[in-house]
C-alpha positions, 0 to 999 in steps of 0.5 A: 523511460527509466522506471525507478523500482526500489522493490526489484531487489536482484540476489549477488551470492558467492555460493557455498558449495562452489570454488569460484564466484557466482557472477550475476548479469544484468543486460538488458532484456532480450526484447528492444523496448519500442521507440516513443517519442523523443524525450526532451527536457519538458516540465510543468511549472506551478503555473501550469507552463511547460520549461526546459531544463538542464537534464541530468543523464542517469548512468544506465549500463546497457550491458557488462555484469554486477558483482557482488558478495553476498546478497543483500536485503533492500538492495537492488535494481534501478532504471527497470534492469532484469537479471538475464536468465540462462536457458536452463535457469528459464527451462528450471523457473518455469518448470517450478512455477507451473508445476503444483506437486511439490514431490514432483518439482523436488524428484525433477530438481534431484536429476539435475547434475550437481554441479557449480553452474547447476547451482548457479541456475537455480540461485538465479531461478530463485532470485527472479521467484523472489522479484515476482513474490512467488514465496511458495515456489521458493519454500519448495525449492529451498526446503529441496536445496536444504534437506534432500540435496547433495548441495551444502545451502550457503547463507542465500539460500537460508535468507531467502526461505527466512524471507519467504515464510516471514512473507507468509507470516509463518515466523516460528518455519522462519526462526527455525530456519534460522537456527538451521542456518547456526547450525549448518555453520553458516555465519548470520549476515546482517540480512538474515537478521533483517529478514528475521526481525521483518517476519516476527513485526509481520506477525506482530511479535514485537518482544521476538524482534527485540530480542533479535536487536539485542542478539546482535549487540551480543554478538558485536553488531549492534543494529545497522540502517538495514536491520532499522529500515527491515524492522520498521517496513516490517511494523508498516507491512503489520499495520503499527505505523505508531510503533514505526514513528516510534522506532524511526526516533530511536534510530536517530537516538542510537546515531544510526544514520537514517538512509534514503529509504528510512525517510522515503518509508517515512514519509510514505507512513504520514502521507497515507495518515492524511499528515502531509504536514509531517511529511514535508517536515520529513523531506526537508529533514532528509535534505539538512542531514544531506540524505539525498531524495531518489525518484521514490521519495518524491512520489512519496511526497507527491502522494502525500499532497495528493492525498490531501488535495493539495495540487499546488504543493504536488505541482512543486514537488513534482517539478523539483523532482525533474530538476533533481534530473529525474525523469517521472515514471508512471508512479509520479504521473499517477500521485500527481494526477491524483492530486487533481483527482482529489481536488475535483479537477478531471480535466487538469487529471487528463491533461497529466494523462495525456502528457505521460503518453506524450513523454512515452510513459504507458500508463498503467491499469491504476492510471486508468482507475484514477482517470475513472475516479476523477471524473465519478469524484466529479459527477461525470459518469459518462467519461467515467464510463469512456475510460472503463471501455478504452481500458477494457479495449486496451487489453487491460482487464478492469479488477475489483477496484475498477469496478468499484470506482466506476460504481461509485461514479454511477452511485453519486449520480443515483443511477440505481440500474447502472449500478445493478448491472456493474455489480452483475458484470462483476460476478460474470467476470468471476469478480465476487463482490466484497463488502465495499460494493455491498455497502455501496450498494446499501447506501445508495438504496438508503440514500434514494429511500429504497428501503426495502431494497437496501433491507434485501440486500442485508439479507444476502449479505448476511446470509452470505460469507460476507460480513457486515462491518461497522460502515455498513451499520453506519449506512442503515443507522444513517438511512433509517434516521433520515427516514425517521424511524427511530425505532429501527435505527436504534434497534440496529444501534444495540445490536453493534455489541452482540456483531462485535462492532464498536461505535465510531464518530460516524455512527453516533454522528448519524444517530444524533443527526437523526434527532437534530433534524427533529431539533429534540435537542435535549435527546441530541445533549444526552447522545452526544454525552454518551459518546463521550463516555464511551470513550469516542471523541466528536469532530466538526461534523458531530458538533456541526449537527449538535448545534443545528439541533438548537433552537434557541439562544439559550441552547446554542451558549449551553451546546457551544460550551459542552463542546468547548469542555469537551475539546479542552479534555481532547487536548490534555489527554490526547497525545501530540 
């Protein structure tokens, strides 16, 4: 199975400190992967048919070495290719990673002989510490290679300590570390600028990685696709995917060519805001520039469609992946049965399931948990509760999340003793649940009339060191309403101030629900208009339950037109 990871970024380096060149091996791992069956040249249709095609075989060295200048930010390995230790770059990884006492792992480092092939051991210690996303163990073993070793740091080992702190958010040890690096002498690549730009939008400091831009068309390098893609990974990574969309087109605008990777963030980006649409419209962009989609952009756009429920589009993405002559990997298995998941279809989810065993793909703890959401999404805690046990038996330790979805299963069908027992299992395995199962937990006793319940629980919440957030308000505002106590609902309403919670079209969907079930429409007109003074726009829901507070002809004409009113002002104000 060839498993496409564009995050295994490997490090190709030509230390300073040494007269020859470092080679970097990639062959294959010690371990012979165990034989599944045989892949043939299978795929689903649309239509839910098994095809054959032509395959495409895709050129995988068995053995040889890469070589490189230089490493590179964003490139890396395919096809689930590791670098191959030697024994003592193994014995120095696993000292480093197990060891807590930074002085001992830098007194440890110091007795080795400082030679070329020494050197060469730790850079590829270093390189798999990255590929595993062990920041802290790189900091200690740079900040030894930099300040109390006999060995002169080259470029690589400054772009890993600036990567590893942007990670951490710790930008000003990030920048300062560059500044070490001018003047050590060290010439800046375009790498260590994408790092530096990626750790300043992490920390959300825009005008610091403006600055870097202008910097490099200072000196003669005016921002290249990898300083771009560094800079909008690192605004997706800070959350400000506007900021994103809105570098994306300044790239294009500067005639900087966007790569497979720009567009696979992309559509990534749109895809997780619900915006398939744009996603699509992206993919076919990539396609008419002659930008040509890997394995990654297909599931990109499979999640997309996924996202939205729509399994006739993923069924075709899906299927001009494996014509594209890639082979699916357990992500693309995962975004499609996902799709079916979200569409209410189990059964079409396990069917997916079943066929990337049969294909060879293992699938992994998240198939799992979409498998449990699927059926619990359906109603179907029992084989919700089936695919929980087999993981478990797999080997496979359930996480929060596989907890939270099979408590959600038992939620929809109001099992409230499950529920209390999956909330147990989860603290005797050391799990201690979050504000998602508090608020699950709420809105289940909410929804049943449990009220005092549901009262107890906010206690412990409260008391607790979680903190209440503005769903968990929502959920009381909604069960005090439908129980019709008014009072108590908009007591919990003042009080979103005072708990630095802003309203949203939720809570005041549920506020007005509460008085259009009473049909006191005048007391649904004058909330519906407070929300719009507070600057919170309605959606079909809002509307839906304003109309149903009417109860005459007269009424309905006068609700229909506020809306209309209030849509009119959403298109002029709002931006495309």
């Amino acid at each position: 199975m060839l498993i496409s990871q564009s995050a295994l970024n490997y490090v190709l380096v030509r230390p300073r400190s040494c007269k020859t060149d470092f080679i970097c091996r990639a062959n294959k791992s010690d371990e012979e992967p165990i034989q599944k069956f045989k892949r043939d040249s299978l795929y689903i249709d649309k239509h839910g048919k098994f095809q054959h095609f032509n395959h495409k075989k895709v050129s995988r060295k068995k053995g040889g070495s890469l070589r490189g200048q230089g490493w590179k930010y964003g490139s890396g390995f395919v096809d689930g290719i590791f670098p191959v230790l030697s024994p003592m770059a193994q014995q120095i990884l696993k000292f480093v990673q197990k060891e807590e006492d930074v002085n001992r792992i830098h007194d440890s480092l110091g007795t080795l002989p400082p030679t070329n092939t020494t050197w060469d051991d730790i850079i590829s210690g270093l390189v798999q510490l990255r590929l595993n996303k062990d920041w802290d163990q790189i900091i200690v073993v740079c900040e030894w290679i930099l300040h109390k070793s006999s060995f002169h740091p080259d470029v690589i080992c400054y772009n890993l300590l600036i990567d590893a702190y942007g990670q951490k958010s710790l930008y000003q040890k990030a920048e300062s570390t560059y500044l070490n690096l001018l003047q050590g002498r060290c010439i800046p690549t375009e790498d260590t600028y994408a790092l530096l730009v990626k750790a300043y939008c992490i920390s959300c400091l825009l005008a610091k990685a403006e600055a870097v831009f202008d910097e490099m068309r200072k000196n003669g390098h005016p921002p290249s696709t990898v300083v771009y893609n560094a800079y909008m990974n690192g605004l997706l990574k800070g959350t400000n995917s506007q900021k994103a969309v809105e570098i994306f087109e300044r790239m294009k605008r500067d005639h900087c060519e966007p790569s497979t990777e720009t567009y696979t963030m992309m559509i990534n980006l749109y895809g997780k805001a619900n915006q398939s649409y744009m996603a699509l419209k992206l993919f076919h962009e990539m396609r008419s520039q002659k930008c040509k989609p890997n394995i990654c952009t297909y599931t990109a756009l499979i999640n997309a469609f996924a996202r939205d429920g729509l399994c006739e589009k993923a069924e075709e993405i899906f299927e001009q992946l494996q014509k594209a002559g890639h082979e699916p990997d357990v992500y693309t298995y995962n975004a499609l049965m996902e799709a079916y998941s979200r569409a209410g279809s189990p059964y079409a989810a396990a069917e997916i399931f079943s066929l990337m065993q049969h294909m060879g793909c293992e699938p992994d703890r998240a198939s799992y948990n979409i498998m449990v959401d699927a059926y619990g999404r359906a109603g179907l805690h029992e084989d919700a509760q089936a695919v929980f046990e087999e993981m478990k038996q797999l080997g496979i330790t359930p996480t929060m999340k596989s907890h939270m979805l099979l408590l959600s299963a038992y939620s929809k069908v109001g099992n409230v003793a499950k529920c209390e027992e999956i909330v147990n299992q989860m603290q005797k395995s050391g799990l201690q649940p979050d504000t998602f199962v508090f608020n699950s937990m709420l809105n289940l006793y909410g929804r049943i009339g449990q009220l005092e319940k549901m009262e107890e629980l906010l206690k412990v919440m409260e008391n607790g060191p979680l903190s209440a957030d503005i769903t968990t308000y929502n959920i009381l505002i909604n069960a005090y309403g439908r129980a019709g106590f008014f009072e108590k609902m908009e007591e919990l309403f003042q009080l979103l101030p005072v708990k630095k919670l802003k309203p949203n079209v939720m809570t005041w969907t549920s506020r007005l629900g509460a008085y259009s079930r009473k049909k006191q429409y005048n007391r649904c007109l004058e909330i519906f208009e407070e929300m719009i003074d507070d600057g919170c726009y309605p959606d079909g829901g809002t509307c839906k339950v304003l109309l149903n507070a009417c109860s005459s002809e007269d009424q309905i004409e006068q609700a229909t037109a506020v809306i209309r009113a209030v849509h009119k002002e959403m298109d002029t104000t709002l931006p495309a």
